[in-house]
N, C-alpha and C positions, 0 to 999 in steps of 0.2 A: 287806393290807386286802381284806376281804368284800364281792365288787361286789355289788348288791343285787339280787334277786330282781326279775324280768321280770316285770310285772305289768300292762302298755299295749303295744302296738308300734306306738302310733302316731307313733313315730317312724319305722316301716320298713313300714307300709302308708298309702301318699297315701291310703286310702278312712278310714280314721279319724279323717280334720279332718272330716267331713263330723259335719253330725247327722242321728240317725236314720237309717233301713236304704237311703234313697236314695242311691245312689253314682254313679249315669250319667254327670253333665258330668263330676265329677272322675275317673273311669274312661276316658272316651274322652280327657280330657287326657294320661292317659297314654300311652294303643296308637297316638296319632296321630302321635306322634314316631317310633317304630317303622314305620312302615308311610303312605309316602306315599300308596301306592294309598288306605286307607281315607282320608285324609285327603284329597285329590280328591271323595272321593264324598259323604264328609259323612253328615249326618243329617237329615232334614226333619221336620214337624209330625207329634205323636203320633194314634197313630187309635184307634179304640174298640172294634175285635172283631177276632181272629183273620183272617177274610178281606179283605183289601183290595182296593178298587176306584179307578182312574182310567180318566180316559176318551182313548186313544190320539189326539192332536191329528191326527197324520198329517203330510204334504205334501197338494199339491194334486199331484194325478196328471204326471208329465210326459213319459210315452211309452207306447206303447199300441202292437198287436203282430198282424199278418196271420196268416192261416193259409191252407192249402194250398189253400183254393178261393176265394182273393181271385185277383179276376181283372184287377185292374192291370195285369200281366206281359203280356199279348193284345195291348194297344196303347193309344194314347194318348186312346179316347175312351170307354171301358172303364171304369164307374162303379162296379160292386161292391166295396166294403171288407170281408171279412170279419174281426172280431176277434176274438180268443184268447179263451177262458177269459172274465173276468170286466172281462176293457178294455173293455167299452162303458158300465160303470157311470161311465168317465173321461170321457166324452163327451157332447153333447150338440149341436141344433141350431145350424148357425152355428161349430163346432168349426174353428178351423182347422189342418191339419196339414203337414209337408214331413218326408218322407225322412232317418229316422238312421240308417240302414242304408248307403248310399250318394247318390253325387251324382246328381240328375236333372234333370239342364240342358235346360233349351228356349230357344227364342226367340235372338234375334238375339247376346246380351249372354250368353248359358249359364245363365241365375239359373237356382233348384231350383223344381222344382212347388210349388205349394201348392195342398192339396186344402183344400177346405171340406164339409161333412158338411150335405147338405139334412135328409135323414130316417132315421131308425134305429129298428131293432126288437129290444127291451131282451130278449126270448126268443131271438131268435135269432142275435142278436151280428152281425147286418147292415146294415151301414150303407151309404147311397148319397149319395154324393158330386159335388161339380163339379169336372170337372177343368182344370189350370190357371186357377185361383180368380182370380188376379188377373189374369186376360187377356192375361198377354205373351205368349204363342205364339198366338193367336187363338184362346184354347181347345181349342186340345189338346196333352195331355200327356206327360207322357217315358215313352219304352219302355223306360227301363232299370230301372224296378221291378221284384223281385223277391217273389213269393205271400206271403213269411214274413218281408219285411220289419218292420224296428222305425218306427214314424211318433213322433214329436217333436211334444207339442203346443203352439202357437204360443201362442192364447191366444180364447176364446168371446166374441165382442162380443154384444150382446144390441140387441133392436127396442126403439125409442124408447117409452116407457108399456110395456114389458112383463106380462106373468102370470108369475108364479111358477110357475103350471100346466105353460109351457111351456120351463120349464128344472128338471126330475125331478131330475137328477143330481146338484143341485146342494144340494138340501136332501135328504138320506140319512142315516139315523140313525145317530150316534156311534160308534165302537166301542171296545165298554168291555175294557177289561184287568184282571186280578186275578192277585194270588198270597195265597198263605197265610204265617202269620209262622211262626217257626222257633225255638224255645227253645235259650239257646247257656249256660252256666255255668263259673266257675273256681273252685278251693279252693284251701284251705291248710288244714293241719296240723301238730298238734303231740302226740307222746305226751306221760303227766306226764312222765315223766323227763329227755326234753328238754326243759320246760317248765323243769322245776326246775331247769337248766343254770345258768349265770352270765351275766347280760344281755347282754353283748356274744357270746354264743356263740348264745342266741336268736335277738338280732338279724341275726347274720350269716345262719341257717338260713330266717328270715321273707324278710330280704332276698332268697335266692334264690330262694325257692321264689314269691314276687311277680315277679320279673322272668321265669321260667319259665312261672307263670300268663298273663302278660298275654301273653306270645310268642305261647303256645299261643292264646290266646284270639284276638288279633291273627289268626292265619292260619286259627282258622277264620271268623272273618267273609270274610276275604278269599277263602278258596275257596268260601264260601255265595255271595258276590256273582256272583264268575265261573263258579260250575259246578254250583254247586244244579240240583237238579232239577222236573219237574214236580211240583207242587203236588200234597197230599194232598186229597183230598176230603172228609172226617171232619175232624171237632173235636169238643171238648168230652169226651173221653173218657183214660183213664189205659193204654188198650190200643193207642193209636194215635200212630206217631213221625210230626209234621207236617215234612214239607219245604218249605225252599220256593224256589223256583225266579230260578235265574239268570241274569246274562245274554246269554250263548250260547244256553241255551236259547229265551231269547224273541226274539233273534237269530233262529235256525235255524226258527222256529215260524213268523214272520213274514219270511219273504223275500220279496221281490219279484222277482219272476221275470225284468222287463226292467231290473232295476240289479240286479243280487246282490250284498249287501254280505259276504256268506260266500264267503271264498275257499276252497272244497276241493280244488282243484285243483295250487294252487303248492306246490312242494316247496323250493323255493333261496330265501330270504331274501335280496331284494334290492333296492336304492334303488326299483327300477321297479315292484317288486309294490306295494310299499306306497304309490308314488305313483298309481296307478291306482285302488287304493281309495280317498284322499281326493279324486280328480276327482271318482268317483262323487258320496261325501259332499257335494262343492260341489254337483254337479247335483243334489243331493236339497233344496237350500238350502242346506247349511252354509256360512259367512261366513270365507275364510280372511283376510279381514286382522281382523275382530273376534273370530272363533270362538276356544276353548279347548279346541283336544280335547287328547287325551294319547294316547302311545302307553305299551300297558301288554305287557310281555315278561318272558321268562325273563332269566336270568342269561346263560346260552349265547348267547341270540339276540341281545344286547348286546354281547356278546364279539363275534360274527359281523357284526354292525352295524361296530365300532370298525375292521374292518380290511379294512372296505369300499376299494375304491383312493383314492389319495389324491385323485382329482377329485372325489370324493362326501365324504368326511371332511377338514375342514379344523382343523386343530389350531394352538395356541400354544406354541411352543418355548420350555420356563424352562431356563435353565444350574440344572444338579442333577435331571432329572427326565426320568424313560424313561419309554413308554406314551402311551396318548392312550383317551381315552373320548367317544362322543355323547352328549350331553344336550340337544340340539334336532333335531330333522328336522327340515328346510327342504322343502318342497315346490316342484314347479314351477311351482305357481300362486298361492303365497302363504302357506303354511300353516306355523306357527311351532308343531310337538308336541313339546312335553314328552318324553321317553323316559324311562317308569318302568319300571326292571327289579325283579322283585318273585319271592320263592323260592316261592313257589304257582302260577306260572305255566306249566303243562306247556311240555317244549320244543319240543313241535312248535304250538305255539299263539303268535298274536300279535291281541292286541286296539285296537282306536281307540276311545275311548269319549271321550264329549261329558258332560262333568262335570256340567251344569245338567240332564242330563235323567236320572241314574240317582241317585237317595240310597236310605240305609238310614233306614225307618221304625221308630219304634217302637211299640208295642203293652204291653208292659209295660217300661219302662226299668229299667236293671242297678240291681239293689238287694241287699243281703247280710243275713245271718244267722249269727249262732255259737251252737254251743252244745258242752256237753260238757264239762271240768272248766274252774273256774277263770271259767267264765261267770252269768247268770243263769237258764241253763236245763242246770244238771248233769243227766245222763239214767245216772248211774253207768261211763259209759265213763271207761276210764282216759286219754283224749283231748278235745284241745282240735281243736274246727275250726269251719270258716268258709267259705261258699258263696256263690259273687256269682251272682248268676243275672238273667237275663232274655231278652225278647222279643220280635224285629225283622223287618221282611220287609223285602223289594226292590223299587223301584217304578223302574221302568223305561220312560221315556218317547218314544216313535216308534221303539224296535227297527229295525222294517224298513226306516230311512231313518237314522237320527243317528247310528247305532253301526256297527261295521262288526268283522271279523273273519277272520285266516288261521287255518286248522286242521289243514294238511298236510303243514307244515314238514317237512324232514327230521330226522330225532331224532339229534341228535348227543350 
């Protein structure tokens, strides 16, 4: 018996229940199965041009940084604060601070100073201060400040009926974040004479070359997410490839210099690294008994996770079954991550990312097209084919504070 000529495969492409050339929800129902990381990340509200804009929420500042000619260090009645770089934007009248750098005990009981900030000058990153704010030493302060200490700040009470006038720092204009979207596509193909096969030898060739598509498809959004680059600046033209940018990138763009959530420095994956960057994370606000982050890794650095000593990995013994794998971290302070190990993950890289503040946008959603034999738009080629295509970017929220990142690993 004559099996019949192949003339639908919507039996062996999910995107052919669909009507019309819009394929996106039933396309990412696909790659979502495949690929936990993209399914974390998800998708949020469609936008209407090429360039996107959100507006970086941030933290509220929470440590702020001397420099070399803060004169603390002299003695205990010794008012000058100088600060670093751009800390005095964190500050304001009435500012109260203590000591992150080390302990500075006074007074009878050992409590730590706390300075309060009378007046500051926004050009010159000068602030002058009262020392021992709340009077247990009689006013004066500990000499065991150091010039380039880190200060911790406690929190700004404000005068009863205030101005607005008189708290600057506190109304500062937004700062807006953008990337550009990224054109990503998959195909299929058919010459006529595998066309003219016998259906089930079609279908077997559609079949793989759809599960092949979506892989490929699947890993590159996953490495646009993680490793994309700086944003192109052009649009609208057929000469120009738009990138668009990651986020390591906007990780590494925005660090904060007194919490660095970019680890470049550790080489050894180990319980400790990774628990020092979710402190961080908590001290930035993350919530570890509601928070959801995830840890995202190689395949390697899961392997090097699972055979951590056994006071850090604890396992269930089944009669029949060797091996042991993490699939939670536990932190010291409460944090329950996820471990997603994912094959786009360089092995000297390991990521923490806070699911609710990174989705992929779209800009044009995956939609398809055929043409070529056996279609409504033959063009004389002796080929069938078919192109999903569309157009996503990355929005990426509080970088410098919610996400975090090792890059030094050793590459095993």
């Amino acid at each position: 018996m004559t099996l019949p000529t192949a003339s639908s495969f919507a039996s062996f492409d999910v995107t052919a229940r669909t009507e019309g050339r819009s394929v996106d929800s039933i396309l990412w129902d696909a790659v979502f199965p495949v690929s936990r990381l993209l399914e974390v990340i998800g998708s949020g509200p469609k936008i209407d041009q090429q360039r996107h804009e959100w507006i970086g929420l941030g933290a509220d500042p929470i440590l702020v940084t001397g420099t070399a000619t803060t004169d603390l260090a002299t003695g205990g009645a010794s008012t000058v604060l100088d600060l670093a770089g751009s800390d005095i934007g964190a500050v304001q009248n009435g500012t109260i601070l203590v000591n992150a750098s080390r302990a500075t005990p006074i007074g009878t009981y050992q409590r730590n100073e706390l300075l309060q900030i009378n007046t500051y000058d926004a050009t010159t990153g000068i602030a002058a201060v009262t020392r021992d704010a709340g009077n247990f030493n009689s006013g004066t302060g500990s000499t065991a400040h150091v010039n380039t200490d880190t200060f911790r700040i406690l929190y700004t009470p404000l005068q009863e009926g205030s101005d607005p006038q008189y708290d600057p720092n506190v109304y500062l204009a937004d700062t807006i974040l953008e990337n550009y979207s990224a054109i990503l596509s998959m195909k299929m193909q058919l010459t006529g004479s595998q066309k003219a096969r016998a259906m089930e030898v079609v279908s077997s060739e559609i079949e793989r070359q759809w599960a092949r598509s979506t892989f490929a498809l699947r890993n590159k959004m996953a490495q646009m997410a993680l490793y994309g680059y700086n944003s192109s600046t052009a649009v609208g033209s057929d000469t120009v490839i738009r990138n668009c940018k990651g986020l390591l990138d906007f990780c590494v763009d925005n660090v904060v210099a007194t919490n660095v959530l970019v680890d470049y420095t550790t080489t050894a994956l180990t319980y400790d690294a990774i628990n020092a960057l979710l402190i961080k994370l908590a001290l930035n606000g993350a919530d570890p008994e509601g928070g959801n982050l995830k840890i995202v890794t190689s395949y390697t650095s899961k392997d090097v996770m699972a055979n951590w000593d056994a006071d850090k990995v604890r396992t269930t013994i089944n009669e029949g079954q060797v091996g042991r794998e993490v699939t939670i971290f536990k932190s010291s302070i409460g944090f329950n991550c996820e471990v997603i190990a994912d094959p786009v993950v360089h092995k000297n890289d390991l990521f923490i990312i806070d699911p609710a503040k990174i989705k992929f946008i779209p800009f044009r959603p995956f939609a398809k097209e055929e043409w070529g034999k056996d279609t409504s738009s033959p063009n004389g080629w002796d080929l069938w084919a078919q192109r999903t295509i569309g157009e996503y970017t990355l929005e990426v929220v509080d970088p410098g504070v919610s996400h975090a990142a090792m890059t030094y690993l050793t590459w095993l």
